[in-house]
C-alpha positions in Angstrom: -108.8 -40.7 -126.2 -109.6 -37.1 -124.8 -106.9 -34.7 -126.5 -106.5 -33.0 -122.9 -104.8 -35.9 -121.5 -101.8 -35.5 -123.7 -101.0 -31.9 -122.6 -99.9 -34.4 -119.4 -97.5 -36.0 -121.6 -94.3 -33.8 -121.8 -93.4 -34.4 -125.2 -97.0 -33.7 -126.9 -97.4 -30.9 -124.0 -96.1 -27.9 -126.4 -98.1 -29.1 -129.7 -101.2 -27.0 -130.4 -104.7 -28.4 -130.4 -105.0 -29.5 -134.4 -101.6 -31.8 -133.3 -102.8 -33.1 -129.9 -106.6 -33.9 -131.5 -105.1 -35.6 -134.5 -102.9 -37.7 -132.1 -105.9 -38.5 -129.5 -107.7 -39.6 -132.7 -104.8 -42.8 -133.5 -103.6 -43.5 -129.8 -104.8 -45.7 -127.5 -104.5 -46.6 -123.8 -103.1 -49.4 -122.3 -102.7 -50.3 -118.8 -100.2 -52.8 -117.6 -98.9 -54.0 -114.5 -95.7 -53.7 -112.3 -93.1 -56.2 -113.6 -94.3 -56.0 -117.3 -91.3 -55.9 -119.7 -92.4 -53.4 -121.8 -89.7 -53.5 -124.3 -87.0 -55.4 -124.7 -83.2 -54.4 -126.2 -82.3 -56.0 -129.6 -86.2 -56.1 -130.7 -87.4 -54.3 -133.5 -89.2 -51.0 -132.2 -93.3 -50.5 -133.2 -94.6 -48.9 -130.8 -94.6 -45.3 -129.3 -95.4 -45.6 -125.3 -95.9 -42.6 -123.4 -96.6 -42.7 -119.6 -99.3 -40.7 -118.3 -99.2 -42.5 -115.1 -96.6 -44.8 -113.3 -92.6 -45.5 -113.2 -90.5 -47.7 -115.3 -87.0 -49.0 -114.8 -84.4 -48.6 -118.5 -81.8 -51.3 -118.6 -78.6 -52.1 -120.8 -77.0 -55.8 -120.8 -78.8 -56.2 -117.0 -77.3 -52.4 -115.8 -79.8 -50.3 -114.4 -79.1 -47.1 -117.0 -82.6 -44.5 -115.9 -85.7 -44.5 -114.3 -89.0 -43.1 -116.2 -91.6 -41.5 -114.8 -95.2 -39.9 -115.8 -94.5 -37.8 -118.8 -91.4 -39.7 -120.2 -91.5 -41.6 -123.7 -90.4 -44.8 -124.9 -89.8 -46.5 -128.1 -89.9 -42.8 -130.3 -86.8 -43.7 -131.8 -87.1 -46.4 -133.1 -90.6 -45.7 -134.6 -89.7 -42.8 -136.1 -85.9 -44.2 -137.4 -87.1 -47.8 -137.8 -84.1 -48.7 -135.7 -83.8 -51.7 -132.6 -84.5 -50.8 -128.9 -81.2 -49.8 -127.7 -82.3 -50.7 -123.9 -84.9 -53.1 -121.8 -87.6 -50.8 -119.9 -89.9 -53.1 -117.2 -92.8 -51.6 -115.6 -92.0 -50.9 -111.7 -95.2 -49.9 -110.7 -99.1 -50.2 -112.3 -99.0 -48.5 -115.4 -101.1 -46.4 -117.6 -99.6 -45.8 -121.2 -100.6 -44.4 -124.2 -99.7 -46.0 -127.2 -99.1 -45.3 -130.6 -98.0 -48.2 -133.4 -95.9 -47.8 -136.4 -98.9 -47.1 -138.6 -100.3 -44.7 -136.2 -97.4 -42.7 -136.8 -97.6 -43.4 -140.9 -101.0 -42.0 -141.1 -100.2 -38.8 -139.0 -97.5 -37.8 -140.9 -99.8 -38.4 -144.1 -102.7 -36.2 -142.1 -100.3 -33.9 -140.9 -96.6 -33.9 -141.8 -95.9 -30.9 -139.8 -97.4 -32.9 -136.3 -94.6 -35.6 -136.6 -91.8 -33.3 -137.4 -92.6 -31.5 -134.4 -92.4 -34.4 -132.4 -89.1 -35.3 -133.7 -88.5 -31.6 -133.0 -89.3 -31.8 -129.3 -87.8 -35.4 -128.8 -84.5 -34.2 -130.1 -85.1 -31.0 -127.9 -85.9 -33.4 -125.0 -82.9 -35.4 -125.6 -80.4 -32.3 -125.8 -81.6 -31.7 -122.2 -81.6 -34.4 -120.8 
């Protein structure tokens, strides 16, 4: 995956080049379609999805809690806190994601500890905002 396309991505946006290369080098992309239930609430999280193109609707016991656009990121949580998805998110247009699995996320924080705590940085930044 080409290392520029991240800078797209909000949350990898403000990471320097060694962090955004060393990403690019363990994420791959995924395209899905409108409708696709990307995650669902109660499963265990293993995946880190970030949208570089499309919308997504996030919903709670059926109640329609956020929509997602380009730039917004899914699943971080519970990757990086090995906890349950807290909420259903379903695809409401074509997608394009990019992805990054629970061992993805093991090997950069042995490559680079300082990349994933400065993505738990910005998520928690993110999420003070938000």
């Amino acid at each position: 995956m080409d290392a520029n396309r991240l800078k797209n991505i909000s949350v990898f946006a403000d990471l320097g080049e060694d962090g955004l290369n060393l990403i690019a080098a363990l994420a791959s992309e995924v395209s899905v379609p409108a409708g696709k239930e990307l995650v669902r609430e109660g499963d265990y999280s293993y995946d880190i999805l970030a949208i570089e193109e499309g919308t997504a609707k996030v919903e709670r016991g059926g109640e329609h809690l956020a929509d997602l656009k380009a730039g917004d990121i899914i699943g971080e949580m519970g990757v990086l806190e090995k906890a349950q998805r807290t909420a259903t998110v379903t695809a409401t247009s074509p997608m394009v994601l990019v992805t990054m699995d629970r061992w993805d996320v093991k090997r950069l924080a042995k490559q680079s500890p300082r990349v994933v705590d400065e993505l738990k940085a910005l998520i928690e930044q993110r999420r003070a905002h938000a």
